[in-house]
C-alpha positions as CSV (number, residue, x, y, z in Angstrom):
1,X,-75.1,9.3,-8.0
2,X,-71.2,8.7,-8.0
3,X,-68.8,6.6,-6.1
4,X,-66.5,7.7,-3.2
5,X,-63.7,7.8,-6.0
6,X,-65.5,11.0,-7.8
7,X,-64.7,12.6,-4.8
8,X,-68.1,14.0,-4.0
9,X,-67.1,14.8,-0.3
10,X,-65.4,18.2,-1.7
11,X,-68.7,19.4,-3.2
12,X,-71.3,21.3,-0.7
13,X,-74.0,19.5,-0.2
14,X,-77.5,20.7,-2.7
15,X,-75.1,21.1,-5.4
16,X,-74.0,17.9,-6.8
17,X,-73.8,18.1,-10.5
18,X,-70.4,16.9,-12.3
19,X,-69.6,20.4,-13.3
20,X,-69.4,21.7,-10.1
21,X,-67.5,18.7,-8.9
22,X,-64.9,18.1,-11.5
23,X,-64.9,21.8,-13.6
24,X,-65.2,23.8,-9.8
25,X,-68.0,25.6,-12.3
26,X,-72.0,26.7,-12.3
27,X,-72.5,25.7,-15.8
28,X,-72.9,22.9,-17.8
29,X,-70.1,21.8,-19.8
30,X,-70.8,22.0,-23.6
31,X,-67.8,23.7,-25.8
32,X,-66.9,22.1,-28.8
33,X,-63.2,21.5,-27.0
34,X,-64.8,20.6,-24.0
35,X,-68.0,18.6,-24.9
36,X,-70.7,17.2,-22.5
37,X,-71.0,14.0,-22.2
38,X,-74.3,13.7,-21.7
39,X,-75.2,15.7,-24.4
40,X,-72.9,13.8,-26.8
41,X,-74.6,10.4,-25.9
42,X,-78.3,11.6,-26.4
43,X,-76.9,13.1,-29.4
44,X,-75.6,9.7,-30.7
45,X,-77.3,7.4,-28.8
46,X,-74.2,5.5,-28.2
47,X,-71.4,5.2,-25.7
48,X,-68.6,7.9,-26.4
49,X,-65.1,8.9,-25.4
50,X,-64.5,12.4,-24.6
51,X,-61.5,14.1,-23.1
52,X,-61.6,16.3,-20.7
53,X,-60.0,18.8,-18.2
54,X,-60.3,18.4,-15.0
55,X,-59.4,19.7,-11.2
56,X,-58.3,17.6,-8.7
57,X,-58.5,17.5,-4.6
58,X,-55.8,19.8,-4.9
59,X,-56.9,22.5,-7.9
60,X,-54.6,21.0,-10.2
61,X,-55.5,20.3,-13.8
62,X,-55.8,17.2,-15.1
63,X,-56.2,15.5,-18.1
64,X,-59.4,13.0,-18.4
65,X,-60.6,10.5,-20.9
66,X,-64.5,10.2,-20.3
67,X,-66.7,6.8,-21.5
68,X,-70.1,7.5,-21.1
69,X,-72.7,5.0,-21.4
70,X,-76.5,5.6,-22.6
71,X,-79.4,4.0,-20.4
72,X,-82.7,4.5,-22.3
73,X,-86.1,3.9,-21.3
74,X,-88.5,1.4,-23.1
75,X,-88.7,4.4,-25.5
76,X,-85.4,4.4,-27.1
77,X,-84.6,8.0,-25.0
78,X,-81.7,8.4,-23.1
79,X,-82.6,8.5,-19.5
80,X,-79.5,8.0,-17.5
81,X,-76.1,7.7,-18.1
82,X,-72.8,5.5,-16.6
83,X,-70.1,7.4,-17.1
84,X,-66.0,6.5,-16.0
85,X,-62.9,8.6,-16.2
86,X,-59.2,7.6,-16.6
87,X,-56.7,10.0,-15.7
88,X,-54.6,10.7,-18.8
89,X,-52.4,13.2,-17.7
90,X,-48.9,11.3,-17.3
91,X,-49.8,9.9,-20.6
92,X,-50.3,13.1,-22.5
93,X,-47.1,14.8,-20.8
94,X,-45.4,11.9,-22.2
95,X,-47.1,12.1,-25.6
96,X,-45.9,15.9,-25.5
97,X,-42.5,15.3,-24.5
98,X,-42.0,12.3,-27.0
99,X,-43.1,15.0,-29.6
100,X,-41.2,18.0,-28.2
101,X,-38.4,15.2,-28.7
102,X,-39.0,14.0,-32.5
103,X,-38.9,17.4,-33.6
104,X,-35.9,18.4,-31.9
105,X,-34.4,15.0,-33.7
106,X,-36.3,15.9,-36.9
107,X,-34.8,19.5,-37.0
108,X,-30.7,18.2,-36.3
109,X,-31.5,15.6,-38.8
110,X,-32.7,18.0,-41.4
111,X,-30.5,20.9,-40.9
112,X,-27.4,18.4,-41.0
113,X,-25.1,18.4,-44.0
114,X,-24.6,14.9,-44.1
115,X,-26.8,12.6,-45.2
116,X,-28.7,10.7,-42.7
117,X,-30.9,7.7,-44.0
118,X,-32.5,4.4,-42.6
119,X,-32.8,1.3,-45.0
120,X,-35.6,-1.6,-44.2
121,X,-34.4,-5.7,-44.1
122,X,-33.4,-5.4,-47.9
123,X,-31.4,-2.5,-47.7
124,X,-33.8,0.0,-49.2
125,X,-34.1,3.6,-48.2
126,X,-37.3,4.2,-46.4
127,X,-36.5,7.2,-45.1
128,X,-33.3,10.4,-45.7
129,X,-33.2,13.5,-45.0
130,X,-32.6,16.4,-47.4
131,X,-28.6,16.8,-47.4
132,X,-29.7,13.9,-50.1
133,X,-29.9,16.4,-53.0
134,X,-26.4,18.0,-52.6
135,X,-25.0,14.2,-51.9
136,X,-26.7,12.0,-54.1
137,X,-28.3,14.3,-56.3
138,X,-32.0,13.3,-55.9
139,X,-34.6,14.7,-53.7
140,X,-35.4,12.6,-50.6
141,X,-38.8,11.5,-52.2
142,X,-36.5,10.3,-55.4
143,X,-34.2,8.0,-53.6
144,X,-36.7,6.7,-50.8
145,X,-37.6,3.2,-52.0
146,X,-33.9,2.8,-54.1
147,X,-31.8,0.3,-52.8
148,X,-29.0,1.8,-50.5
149,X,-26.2,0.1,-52.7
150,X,-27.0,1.5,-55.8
151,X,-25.5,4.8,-54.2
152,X,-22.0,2.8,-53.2
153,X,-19.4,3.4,-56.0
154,X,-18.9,-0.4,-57.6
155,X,-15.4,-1.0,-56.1
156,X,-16.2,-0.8,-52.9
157,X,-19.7,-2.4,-53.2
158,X,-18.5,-6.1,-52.2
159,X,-17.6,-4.8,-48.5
160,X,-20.4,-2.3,-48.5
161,X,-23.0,-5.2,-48.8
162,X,-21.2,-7.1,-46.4
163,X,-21.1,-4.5,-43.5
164,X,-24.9,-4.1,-44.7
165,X,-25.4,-7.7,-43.7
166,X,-23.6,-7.6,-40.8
167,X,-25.7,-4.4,-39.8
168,X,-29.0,-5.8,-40.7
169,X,-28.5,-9.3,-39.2
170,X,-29.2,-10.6,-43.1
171,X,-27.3,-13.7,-44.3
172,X,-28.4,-13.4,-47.9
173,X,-26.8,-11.7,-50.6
174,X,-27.5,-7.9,-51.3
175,X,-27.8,-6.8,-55.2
């Protein structure tokens, strides 16, 4: 059974089955990238989230979360199953372009000569990149958790802590 939404009117009639209709294939579904629902939920004998590839109206590939939903018989065997999709593919070509993004941002911030850091509400490093070791003489992973002043030579340190505060919306004294 499916719902005018599965779009069942594009399948010739006889050959119903959700391979045909959402994989335009003869055979069952059942890779380990591509995993049958069905088969997953008698396996576990609980409702289960796979994703998917499927075609559209059009041919195009799409990216599908699938819930699937046991229905057993006074047994305890799986009998039937209600099954859903949510079209995903906007979200994963986001996902992909947000990544595609961080490491182009990752690569300029680590190929940089300067240093680049970022400090948390108190002003200590949670994060620098590796122009650290020729600056500050420490390896990122040394001065990640160190307070940002202790790298401010002690002169300038009073207007250091104050353009810290300023920066970090803080009203409280830095050490």
């Amino acid at each position: 059974m499916a719902n005018s939404a599965a779009g069942k009117e594009r399948i010739a009639p006889g050959i119903m089955t959700c391979y045909a209709l959402t994989h335009r294939s003869s055979k069952p579904c059942g890779t380990r990238e591509h995993p049958c629902p069905l088969e997953v939920v008698k396996k576990k004998k609980k409702p289960v989230i796979v994703e998917h590839i499927h075609y559209d109206k059009d041919g195009n590939l799409r990216n599908f979360e699938v819930h699937a939903y046991p229905i057993f018989d006074s047994n305890g065997n799986v009998v039937q199953m209600i099954e859903y999709c949510l079209d995903t593919t906007e979200h994963r070509q986001m996902e992909n372009k947000l990544q595609e993004s961080e490491e182009k941002y990752r690569g300029l911030v680590e190929n940089t000569t300067d240093i680049i850091y970022s400090v948390d509400m108190a002003g200590n490093i949670t994060s620098v990149n590796k122009a650290s070791k020729a600056m500050l003489g420490l390896e990122p992973e040394e001065a990640i958790g160190r307070n940002v002043v202790e790298f401010i030579p002690r002169k300038t340190r009073p207007k250091a802590k104050e353009y810290l505060r300023a920066g970090l919306g803080r009203k409280e004294a830095y050490r």
